[in-house]
C-alpha positions in Angstrom: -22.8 -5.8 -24.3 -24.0 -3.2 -21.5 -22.2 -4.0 -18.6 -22.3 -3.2 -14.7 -18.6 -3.2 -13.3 -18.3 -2.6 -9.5 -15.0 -1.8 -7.9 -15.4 -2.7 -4.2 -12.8 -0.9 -2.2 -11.9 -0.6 1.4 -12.9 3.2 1.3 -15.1 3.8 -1.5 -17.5 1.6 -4.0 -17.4 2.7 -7.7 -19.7 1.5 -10.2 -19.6 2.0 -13.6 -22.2 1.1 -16.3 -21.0 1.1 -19.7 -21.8 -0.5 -23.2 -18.4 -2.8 -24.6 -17.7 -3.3 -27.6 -14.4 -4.5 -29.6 -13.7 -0.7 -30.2 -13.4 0.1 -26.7 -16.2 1.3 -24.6 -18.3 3.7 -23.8 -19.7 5.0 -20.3 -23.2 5.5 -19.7 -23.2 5.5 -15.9 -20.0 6.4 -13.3 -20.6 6.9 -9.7 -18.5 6.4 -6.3 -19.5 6.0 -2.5 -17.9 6.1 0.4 -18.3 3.1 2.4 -15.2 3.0 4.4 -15.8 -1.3 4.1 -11.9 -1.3 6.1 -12.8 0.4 9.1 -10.8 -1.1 11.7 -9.6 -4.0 9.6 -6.2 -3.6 10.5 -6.9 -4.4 14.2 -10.0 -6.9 14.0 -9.5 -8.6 10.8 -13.1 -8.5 10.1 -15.6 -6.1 8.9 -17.1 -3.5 10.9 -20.8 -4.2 11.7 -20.9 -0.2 10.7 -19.3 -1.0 7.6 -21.8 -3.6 6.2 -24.4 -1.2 7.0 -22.9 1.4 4.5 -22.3 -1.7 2.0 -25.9 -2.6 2.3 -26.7 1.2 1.4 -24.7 0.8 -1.2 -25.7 -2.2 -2.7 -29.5 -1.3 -2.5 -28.8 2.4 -4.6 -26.4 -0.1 -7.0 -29.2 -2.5 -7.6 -31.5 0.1 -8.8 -29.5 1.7 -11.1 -28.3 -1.3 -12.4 -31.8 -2.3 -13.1 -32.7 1.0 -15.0 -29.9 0.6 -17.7 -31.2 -2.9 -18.2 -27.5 -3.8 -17.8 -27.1 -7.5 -19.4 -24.0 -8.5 -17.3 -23.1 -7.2 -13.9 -19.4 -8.4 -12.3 -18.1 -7.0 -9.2 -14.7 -7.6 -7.5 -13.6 -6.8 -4.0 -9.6 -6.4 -3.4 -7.4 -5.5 -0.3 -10.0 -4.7 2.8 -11.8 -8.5 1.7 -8.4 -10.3 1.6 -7.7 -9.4 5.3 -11.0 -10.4 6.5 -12.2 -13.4 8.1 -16.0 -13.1 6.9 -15.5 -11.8 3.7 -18.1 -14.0 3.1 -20.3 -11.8 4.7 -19.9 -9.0 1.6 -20.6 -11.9 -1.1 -24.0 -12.5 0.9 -24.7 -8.6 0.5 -24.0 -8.8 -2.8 -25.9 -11.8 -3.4 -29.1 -10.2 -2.2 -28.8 -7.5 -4.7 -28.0 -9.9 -7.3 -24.2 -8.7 -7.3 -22.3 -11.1 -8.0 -18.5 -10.4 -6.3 -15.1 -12.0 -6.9 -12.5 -11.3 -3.9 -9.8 -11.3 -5.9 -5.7 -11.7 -5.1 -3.1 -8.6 -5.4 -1.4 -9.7 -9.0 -5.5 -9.8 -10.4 -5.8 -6.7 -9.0 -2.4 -5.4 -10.1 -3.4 -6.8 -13.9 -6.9 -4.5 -13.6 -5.5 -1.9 -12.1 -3.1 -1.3 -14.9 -5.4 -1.9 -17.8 -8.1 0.2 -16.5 -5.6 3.4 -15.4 -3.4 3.3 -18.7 -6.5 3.3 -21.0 -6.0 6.2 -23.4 -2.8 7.0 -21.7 -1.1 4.7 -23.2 1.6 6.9 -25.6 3.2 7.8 -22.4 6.4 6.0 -22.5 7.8 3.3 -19.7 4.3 4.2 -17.6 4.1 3.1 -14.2 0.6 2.7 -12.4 0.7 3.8 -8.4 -2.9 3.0 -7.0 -3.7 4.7 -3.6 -6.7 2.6 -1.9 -7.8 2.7 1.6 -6.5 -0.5 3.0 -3.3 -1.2 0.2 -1.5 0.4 -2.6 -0.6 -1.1 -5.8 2.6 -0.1 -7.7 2.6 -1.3 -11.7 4.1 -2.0 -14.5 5.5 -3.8 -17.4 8.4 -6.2 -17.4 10.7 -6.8 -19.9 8.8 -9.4 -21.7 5.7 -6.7 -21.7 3.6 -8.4 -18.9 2.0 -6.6 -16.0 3.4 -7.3 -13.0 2.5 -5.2 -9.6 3.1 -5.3 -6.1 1.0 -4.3 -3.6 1.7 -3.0 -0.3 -0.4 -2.8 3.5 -0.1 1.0 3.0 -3.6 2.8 2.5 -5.2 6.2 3.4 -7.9 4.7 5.9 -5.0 2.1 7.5 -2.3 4.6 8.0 -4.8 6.9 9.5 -6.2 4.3 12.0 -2.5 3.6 12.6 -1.1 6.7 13.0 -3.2 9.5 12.7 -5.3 10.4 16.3 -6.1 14.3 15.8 -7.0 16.9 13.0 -5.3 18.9 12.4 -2.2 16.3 12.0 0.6 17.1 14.4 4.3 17.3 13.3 4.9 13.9 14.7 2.0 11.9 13.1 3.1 13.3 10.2 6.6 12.1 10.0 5.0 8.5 11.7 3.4 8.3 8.6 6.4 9.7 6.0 8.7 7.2 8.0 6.4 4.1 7.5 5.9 4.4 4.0 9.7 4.9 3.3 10.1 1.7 5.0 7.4 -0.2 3.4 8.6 1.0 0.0 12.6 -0.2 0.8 11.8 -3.1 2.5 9.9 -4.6 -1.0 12.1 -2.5 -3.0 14.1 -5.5 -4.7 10.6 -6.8 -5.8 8.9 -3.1 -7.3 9.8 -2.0 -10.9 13.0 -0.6 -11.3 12.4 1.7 -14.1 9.6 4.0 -14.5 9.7 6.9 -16.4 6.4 8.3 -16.1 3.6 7.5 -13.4 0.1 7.5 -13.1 -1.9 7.8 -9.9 -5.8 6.8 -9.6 -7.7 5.9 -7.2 -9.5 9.0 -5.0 -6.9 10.8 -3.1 -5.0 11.7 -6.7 -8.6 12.6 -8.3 -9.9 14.6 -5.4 -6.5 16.3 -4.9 -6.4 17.3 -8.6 -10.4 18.6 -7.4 -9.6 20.9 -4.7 -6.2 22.2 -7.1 -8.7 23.1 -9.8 -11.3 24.1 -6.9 -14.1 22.6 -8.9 -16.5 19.1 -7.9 -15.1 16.5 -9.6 -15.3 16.1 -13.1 -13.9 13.4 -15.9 -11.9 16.3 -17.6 -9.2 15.7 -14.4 -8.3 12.7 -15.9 -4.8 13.2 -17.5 -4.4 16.1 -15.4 -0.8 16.5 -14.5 0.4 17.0 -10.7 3.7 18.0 -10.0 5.3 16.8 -6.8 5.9 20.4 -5.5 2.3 20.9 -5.5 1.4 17.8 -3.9 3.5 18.8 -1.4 2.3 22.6 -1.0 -1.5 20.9 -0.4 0.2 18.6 2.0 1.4 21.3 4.5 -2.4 22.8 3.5 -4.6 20.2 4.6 -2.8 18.8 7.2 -3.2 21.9 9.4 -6.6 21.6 8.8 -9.5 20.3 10.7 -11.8 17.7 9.2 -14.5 20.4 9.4 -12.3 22.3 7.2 -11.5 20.4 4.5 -15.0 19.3 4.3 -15.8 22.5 3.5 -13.1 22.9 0.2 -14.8 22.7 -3.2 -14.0 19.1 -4.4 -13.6 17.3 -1.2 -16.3 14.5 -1.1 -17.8 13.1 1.7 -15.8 10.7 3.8 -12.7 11.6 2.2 -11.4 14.7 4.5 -10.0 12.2 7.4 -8.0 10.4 5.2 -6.6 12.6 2.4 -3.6 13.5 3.8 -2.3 10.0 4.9 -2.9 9.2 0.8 -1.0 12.0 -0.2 1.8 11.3 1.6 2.1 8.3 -0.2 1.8 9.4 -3.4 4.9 12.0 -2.5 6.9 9.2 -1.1 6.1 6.9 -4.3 7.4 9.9 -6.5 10.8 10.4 -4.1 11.3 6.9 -4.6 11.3 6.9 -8.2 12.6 10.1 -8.4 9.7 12.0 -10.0 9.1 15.5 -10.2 5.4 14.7 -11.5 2.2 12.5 -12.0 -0.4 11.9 -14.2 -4.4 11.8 -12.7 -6.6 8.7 -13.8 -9.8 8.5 -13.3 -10.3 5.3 -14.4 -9.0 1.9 -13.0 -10.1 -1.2 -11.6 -13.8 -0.9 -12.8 -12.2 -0.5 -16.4 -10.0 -3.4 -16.2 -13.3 -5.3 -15.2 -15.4 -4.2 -17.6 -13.1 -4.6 -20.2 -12.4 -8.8 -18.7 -16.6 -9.3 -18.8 
């Protein structure tokens, strides 16, 4: 069956267009955009006029390309910017118009997606954990004991740490640490309820794939996923960008559009996610929640 599975984010939209079968799948289309659908969430608890805009632009180049493939089954899902929203019904309309359907869907859905889609192929890594950077939450997964997924997500993303915390590019000392010392805190205040034991993570979402972009210094590609990062890195690009302008980083090969203002908030989870389980390294999925979903239709 050729399938249409949308992945509606807070910062970016991804739709993927691919053929299922019992064998697995395989991808004929992959695209993201940057919508930033959380803008200002955090405060207003509704979506930006702005923001629909961009998710009407989206929707309408969706549509289209949807309808070339001659796609026989098109399923979309919204996570943590729609959750927070009082006129999330707003998006469904949207979607609706462009014959999208959308499902807003709760954090242990996502969580169970999340997993399935970032761990495809990956799965001979032992005891893998699934740490999923998005603009509004993050998700941290795994398996239990009795081999079910379990995941818990927390109000830390790249676009709501920056609107939080970050007022100037490049990012002083201070916003920095504002940042470093919130997500610590987030991460032990839920600590008794995250996965004890993981021996190997896996990051997806955009700020692991673009950061494993700009490493490489090449656009993005599909051969980053399984790409390995090791936290010293991570950190070295830290001190990098964060003395940067947005101009600047804008201008690095591999940086997309609408992704320079919020990098460096993203990365500084995914260093504190790797202190906390005392990693020295992650693994770069490109795939996710879109997979999860297209696997589900």
């Amino acid at each position: 069956m050729r399938v249409a599975a949308l992945d509606l984010g807070s910062n970016s939209f991804l739709l993927m267009i691919c053929d299922v079968k019992e064998s697995g799948l395989t991808v004929l289309h992959d695209e993201s955009v940057i919508t930033r659908l959380g803008q200002g969430v955090h405060e207003s608890r509704g979506f930006h006029p702005d923001a629909l805009i961009r998710a009407e632009e989206a929707f309408k180049g969706f549509s289209k390309t949807i309808a070339r493939f001659n796609v026989e089954k098109t399923t979309a899902v919204s996570t943590s910017a729609a959750r927070d929203v009082k006129n999330g019904g707003d998006l469904i309309s949207l979607g609706e118009k462009y014959k999208i359907p959308i499902r807003i869907i709760e954090g242990q859905k996502e969580a169970e997606l999340t997993f399935l889609g970032a761990t495809y192929d990956l799965e001979s890594l032992p005891g893998l954990g699934v740490v999923d950077v998005g603009g509004g939450s993050t998700e941290i997964i795994s398996k239990d004991k009795d081999n079910q997924i379990v995941g818990f997500s927390l109000d830390i993303g790249s676009v709501r740490l920056t609107e939080q915390f970050i007022t100037k590019h490049p990012v002083s000392d201070k916003e920095l640490l504002a940042v470093q010392t919130h997500v610590k805190a987030q991460l032990q205040a839920i600590s008794p309820k995250l996965p004890k034991k993981i021996n190997h993570l896996v990051a997806t979402a955009g700020t692991p794939t673009t950061l494993a972009c700009l490493i490489n210094n090449e656009p993005f590609s599909l051969k980053i996923h399984g790409q390995v990062l090791p936290l010293s890195v991570i950190e070295t690009w830290l001190e990098r960008l964060s003395q940067m302008s947005v101009k600047e980083r804008e201008g690095l090969i591999g940086m997309p559009k609408g992704r320079a203002d919020v990098i460096v908030a993203g990365m500084i989870i995914l260093i504190e996610t790797l202190r906390y389980y005392k990693k020295g390294e992650l693994t770069v999925s490109t795939k996710g929640v879109r997979y999860g979903v297209a696997f589900e239709a």
